[in-house]
GUBATOR-354333 format. One record per atom (N, C-alpha, C): x, y, z; residue in three letters; residue number from 0. Coordinates in steps of 0.2 Angstrom, whole numbers, plus 5000, padded with zeros to 4 digits. Atoms other than C-alpha are relative to their C-alpha. Example, Ala and Ser with C-alpha at 12.3 -4.5 7.8 and 13.67 -1.06 7.14 Angstrom:
PT   c1   c2   c3 residu num
PT 5004 4994 5000    ALA   0
PT 5062 4978 5039    ALA   0
PT 5004 5006 5000    ALA   0
PT 4996 4994 4999    SER   1
PT 5068 4995 5036    SER   1
PT 4996 5005 5003    SER   1
END
This chain:
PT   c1   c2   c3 residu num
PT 4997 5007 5001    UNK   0
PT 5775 5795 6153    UNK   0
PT 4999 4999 4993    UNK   0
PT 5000 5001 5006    UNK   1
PT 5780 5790 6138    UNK   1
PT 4995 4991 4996    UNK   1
PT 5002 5007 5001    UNK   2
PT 5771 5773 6128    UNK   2
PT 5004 4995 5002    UNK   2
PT 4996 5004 4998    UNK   3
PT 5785 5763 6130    UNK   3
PT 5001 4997 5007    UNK   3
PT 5001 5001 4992    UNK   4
PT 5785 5766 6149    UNK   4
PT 4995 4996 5003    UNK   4
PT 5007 5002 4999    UNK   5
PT 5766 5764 6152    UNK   5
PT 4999 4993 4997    UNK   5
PT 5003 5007 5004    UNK   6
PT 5764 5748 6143    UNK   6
PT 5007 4993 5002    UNK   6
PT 4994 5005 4996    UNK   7
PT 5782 5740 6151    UNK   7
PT 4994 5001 5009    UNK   7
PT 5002 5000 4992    UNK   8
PT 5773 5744 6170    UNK   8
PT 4994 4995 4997    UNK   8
PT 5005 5004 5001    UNK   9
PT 5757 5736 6163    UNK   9
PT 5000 4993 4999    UNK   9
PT 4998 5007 4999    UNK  10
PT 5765 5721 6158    UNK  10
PT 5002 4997 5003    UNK  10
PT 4998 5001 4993    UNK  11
PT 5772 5720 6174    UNK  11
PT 4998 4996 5003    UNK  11
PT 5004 5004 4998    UNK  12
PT 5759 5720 6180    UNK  12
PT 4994 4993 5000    UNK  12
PT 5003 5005 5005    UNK  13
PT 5750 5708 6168    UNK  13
PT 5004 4993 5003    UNK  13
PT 4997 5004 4998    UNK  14
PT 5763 5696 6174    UNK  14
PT 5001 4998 5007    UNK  14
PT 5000 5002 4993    UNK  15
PT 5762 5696 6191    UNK  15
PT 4994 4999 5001    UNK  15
PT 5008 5004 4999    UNK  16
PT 5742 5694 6191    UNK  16
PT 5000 4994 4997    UNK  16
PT 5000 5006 5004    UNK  17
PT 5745 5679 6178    UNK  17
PT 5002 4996 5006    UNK  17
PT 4999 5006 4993    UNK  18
PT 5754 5670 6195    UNK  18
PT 4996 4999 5004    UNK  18
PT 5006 5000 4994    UNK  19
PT 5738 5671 6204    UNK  19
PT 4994 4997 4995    UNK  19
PT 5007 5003 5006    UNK  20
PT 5726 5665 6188    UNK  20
PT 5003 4994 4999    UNK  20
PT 4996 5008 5003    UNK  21
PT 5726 5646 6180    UNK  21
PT 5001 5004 4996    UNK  21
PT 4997 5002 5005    UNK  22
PT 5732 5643 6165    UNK  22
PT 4995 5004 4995    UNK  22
PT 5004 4998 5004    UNK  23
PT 5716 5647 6155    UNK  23
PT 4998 5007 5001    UNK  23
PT 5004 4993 4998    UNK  24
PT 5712 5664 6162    UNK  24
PT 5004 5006 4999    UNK  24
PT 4997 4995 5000    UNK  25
PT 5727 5672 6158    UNK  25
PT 4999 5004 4997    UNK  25
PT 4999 4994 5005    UNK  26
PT 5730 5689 6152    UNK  26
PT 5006 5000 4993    UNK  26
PT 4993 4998 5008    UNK  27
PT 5741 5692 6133    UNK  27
PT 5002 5004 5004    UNK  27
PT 4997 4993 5002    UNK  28
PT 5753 5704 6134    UNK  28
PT 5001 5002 4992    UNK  28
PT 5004 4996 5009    UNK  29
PT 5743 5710 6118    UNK  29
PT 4998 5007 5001    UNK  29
PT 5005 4993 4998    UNK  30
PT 5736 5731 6118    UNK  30
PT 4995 4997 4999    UNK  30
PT 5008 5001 5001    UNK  31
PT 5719 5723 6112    UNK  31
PT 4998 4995 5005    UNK  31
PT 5001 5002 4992    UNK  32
PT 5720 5713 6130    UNK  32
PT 4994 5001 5004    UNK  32
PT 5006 4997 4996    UNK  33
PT 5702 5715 6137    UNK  33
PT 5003 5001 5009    UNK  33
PT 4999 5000 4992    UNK  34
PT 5706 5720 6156    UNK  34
PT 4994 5000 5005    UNK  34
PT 5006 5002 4997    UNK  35
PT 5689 5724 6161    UNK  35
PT 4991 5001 4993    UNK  35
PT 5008 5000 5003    UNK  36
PT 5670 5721 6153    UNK  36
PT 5000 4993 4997    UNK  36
PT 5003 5010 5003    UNK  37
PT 5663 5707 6140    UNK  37
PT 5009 4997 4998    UNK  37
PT 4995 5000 5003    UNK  38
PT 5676 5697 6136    UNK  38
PT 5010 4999 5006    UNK  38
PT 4991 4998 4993    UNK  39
PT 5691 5700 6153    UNK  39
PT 4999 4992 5003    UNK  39
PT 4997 5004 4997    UNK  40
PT 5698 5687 6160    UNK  40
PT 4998 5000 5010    UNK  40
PT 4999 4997 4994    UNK  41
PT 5697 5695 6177    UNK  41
PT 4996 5002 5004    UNK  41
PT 5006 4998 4998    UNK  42
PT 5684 5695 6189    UNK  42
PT 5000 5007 5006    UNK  42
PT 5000 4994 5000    UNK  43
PT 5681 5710 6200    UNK  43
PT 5005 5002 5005    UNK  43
PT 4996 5000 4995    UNK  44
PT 5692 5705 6215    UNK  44
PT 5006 5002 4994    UNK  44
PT 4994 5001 5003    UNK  45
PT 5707 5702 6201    UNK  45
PT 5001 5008 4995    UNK  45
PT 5000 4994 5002    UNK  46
PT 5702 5719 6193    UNK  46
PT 5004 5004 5007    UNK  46
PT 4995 4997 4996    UNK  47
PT 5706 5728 6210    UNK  47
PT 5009 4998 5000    UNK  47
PT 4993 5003 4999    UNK  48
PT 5722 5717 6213    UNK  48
PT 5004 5003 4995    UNK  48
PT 4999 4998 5002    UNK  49
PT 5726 5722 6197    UNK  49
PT 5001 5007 4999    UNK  49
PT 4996 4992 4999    UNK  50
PT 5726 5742 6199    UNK  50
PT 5003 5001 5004    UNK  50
PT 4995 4998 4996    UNK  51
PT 5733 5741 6214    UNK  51
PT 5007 4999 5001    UNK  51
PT 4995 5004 5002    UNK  52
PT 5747 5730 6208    UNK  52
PT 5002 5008 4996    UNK  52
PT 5001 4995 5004    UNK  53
PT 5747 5744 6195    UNK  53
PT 5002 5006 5002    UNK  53
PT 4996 4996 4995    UNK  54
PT 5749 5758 6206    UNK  54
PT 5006 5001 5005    UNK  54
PT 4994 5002 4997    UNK  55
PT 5762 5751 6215    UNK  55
PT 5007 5002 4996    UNK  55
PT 4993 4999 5004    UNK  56
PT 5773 5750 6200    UNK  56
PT 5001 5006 4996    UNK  56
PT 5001 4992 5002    UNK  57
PT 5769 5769 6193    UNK  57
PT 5003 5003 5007    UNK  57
PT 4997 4996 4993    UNK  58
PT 5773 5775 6212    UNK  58
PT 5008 4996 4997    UNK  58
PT 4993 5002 5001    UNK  59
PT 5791 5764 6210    UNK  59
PT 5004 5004 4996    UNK  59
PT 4996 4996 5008    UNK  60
PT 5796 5769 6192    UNK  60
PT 4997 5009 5000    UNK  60
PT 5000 4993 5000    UNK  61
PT 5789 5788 6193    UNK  61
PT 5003 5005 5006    UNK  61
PT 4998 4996 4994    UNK  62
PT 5793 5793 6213    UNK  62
PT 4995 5001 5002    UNK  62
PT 5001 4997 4999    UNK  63
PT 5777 5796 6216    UNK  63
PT 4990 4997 5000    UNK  63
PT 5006 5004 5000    UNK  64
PT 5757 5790 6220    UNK  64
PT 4997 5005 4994    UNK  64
PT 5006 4999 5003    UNK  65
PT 5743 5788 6209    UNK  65
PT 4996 4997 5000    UNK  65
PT 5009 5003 5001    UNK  66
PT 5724 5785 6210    UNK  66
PT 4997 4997 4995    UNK  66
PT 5003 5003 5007    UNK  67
PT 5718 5773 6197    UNK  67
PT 4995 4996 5003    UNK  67
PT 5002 5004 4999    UNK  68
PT 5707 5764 6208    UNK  68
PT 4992 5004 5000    UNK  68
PT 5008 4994 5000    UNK  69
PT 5689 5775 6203    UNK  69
PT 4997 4992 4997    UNK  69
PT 5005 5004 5003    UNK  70
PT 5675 5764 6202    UNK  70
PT 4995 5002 4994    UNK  70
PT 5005 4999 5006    UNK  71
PT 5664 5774 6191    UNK  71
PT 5003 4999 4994    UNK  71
PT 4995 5003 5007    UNK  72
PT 5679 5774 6178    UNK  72
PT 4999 4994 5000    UNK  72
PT 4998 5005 5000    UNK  73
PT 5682 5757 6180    UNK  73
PT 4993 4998 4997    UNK  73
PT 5006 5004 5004    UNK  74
PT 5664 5755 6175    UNK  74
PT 4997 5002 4995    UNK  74
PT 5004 4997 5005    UNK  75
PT 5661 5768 6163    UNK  75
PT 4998 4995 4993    UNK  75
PT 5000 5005 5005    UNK  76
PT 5655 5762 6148    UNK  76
PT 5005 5001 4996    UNK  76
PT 4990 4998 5005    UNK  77
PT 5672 5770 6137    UNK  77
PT 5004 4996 5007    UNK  77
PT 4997 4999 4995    UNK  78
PT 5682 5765 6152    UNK  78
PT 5007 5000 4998    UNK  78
PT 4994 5004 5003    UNK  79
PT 5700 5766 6151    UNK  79
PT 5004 4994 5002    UNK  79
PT 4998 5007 4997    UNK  80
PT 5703 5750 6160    UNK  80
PT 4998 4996 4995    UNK  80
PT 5002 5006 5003    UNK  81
PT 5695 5741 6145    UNK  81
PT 5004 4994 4998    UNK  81
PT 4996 5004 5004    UNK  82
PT 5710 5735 6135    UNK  82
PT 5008 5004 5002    UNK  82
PT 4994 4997 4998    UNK  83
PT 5729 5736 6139    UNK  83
PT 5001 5006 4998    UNK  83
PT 4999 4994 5004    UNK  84
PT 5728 5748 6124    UNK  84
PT 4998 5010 5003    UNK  84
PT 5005 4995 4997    UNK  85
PT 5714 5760 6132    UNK  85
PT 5006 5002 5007    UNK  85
PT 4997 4997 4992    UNK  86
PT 5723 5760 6150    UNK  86
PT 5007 5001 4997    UNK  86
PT 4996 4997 5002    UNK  87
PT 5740 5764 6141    UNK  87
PT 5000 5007 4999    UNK  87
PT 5000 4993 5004    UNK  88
PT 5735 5780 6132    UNK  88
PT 4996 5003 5010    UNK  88
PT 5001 4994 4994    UNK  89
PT 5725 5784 6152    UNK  89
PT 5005 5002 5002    UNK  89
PT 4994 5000 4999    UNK  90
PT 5744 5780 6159    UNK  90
PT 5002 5007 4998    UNK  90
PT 4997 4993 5002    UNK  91
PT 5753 5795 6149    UNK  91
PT 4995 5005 5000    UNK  91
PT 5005 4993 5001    UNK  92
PT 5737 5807 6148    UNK  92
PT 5001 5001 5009    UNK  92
PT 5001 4997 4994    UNK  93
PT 5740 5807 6169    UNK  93
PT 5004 5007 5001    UNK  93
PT 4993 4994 5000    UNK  94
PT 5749 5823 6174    UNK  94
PT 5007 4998 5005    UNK  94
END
């Protein structure tokens, strides 16, 4: 998956979580977007909701499932859920 790709599906999904957050909580459609750790908007319920939003729209647009839902990732300390930027570059490194 190309950037362009990966970072249009993200802001998808960025935009349909935003419908479920107030006003103050939202997510930017910025790559230095915290998604999880100090700093996210998102608490841990809205983190899942978010990958599996996320999942949804990579199954649609590719044909095809993926597992983004790892909790040790998610909590690594590098993790690539940090920043829209981070989970971008995880997006295209999938096979």
């Amino acid at each position: 998956m190309d950037r362009e790709r990966a970072l249009a599906l993200i802001y998808r999904t960025v935009d349909i979580v935003n419908q479920q957050l107030p006003a103050d909580r939202r997510l930017a459609r910025r790559p230095d977007t915290v998604i999880v750790g100090a700093g996210g908007a998102l608490d841990s319920l809205g983190i899942v909701n978010f990958i599996v939003a996320l999942e949804e729209h990579v199954r649609d647009a590719q044909g095809r499932s993926v597992d983004l839902l790892d909790f040790d990732l998610i909590a690594a300390e590098r993790s690539p859920f940090h920043t829209i930027d981070t989970l971008t570059a995880h997006l295209m490194a999938l096979p």
